[in-house]
C-alpha positions in Angstrom: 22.3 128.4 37.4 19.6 126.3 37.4 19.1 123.0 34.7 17.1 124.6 32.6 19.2 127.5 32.5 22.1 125.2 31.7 20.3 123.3 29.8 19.6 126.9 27.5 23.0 127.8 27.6 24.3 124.3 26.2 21.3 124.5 23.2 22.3 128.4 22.6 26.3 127.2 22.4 25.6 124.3 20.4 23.3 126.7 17.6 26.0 129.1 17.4 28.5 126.6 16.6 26.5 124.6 14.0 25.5 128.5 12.0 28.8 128.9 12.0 29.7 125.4 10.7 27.4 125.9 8.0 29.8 129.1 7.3 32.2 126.7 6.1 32.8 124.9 2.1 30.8 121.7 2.9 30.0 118.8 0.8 25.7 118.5 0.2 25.6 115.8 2.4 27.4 117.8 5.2 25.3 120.1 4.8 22.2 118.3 5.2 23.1 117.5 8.1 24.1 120.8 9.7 21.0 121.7 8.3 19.2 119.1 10.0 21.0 119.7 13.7 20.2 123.6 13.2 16.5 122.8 12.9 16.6 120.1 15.8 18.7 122.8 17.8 15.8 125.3 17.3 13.2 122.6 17.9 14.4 121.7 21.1 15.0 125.4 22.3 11.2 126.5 21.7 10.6 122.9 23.9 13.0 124.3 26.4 11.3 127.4 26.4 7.9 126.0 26.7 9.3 123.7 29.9 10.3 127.1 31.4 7.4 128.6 31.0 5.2 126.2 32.3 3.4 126.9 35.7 4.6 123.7 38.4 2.0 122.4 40.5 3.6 119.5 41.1 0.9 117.8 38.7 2.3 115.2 36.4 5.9 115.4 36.8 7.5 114.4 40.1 10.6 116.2 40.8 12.6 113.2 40.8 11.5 111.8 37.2 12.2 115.5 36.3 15.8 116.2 37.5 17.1 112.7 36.1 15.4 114.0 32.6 17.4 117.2 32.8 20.6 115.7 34.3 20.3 113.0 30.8 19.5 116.5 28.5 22.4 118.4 30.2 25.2 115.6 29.5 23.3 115.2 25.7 24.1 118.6 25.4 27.5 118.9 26.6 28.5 115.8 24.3 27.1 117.6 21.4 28.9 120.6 22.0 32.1 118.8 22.5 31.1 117.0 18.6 30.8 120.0 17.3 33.7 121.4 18.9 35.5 118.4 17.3 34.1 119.6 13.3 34.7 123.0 13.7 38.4 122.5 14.6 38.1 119.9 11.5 36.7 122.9 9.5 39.1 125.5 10.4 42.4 123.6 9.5 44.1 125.0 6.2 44.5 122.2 3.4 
């Protein structure tokens, strides 16, 4: 799997988990802010999907500048996931 393939999966994973966060009896504020990561989540994938999409001719972006960029957005992405790992466990225990 490539980084932007990884980088996909990660943003795909961590939009699953915050819809299904926002399944969950959450105080406003709470859900402002699951609100908020949904729409960042979704921001970021049409960006990913843009990046993809984009012809490289090796014009503007040298490859090294490039893969430390997607290395930094892969570890983002797996930290996130592991935060919302962390609420959803929160979520899901029984008072």
């Amino acid at each position: 799997m490539d980084k932007l393939e990884q980088i996909g999966h990660l943003l795909v994973e961590a939009l699953y988990k915050a819809r299904e966060l926002g399944t969950f009896k959450l105080d406003p504020e709470s859900r402002r802010r699951a609100a908020e990561l949904m729409k960042l989540a979704n921001e970021t994938h049409k960006k990913m999907q843009d990046l993809s999409e984009t012809p490289h001719n090796g014009k503007g972006l040298d490859k090294a500048t490039l893969d430390r960029a997607l290395d930094d957005l892969i570890e983002t992405f797996k930290d996130v996931n592991k935060r919302l790992d962390a609420l959803l466990a929160k979520a899901r225990e029984k008072p």
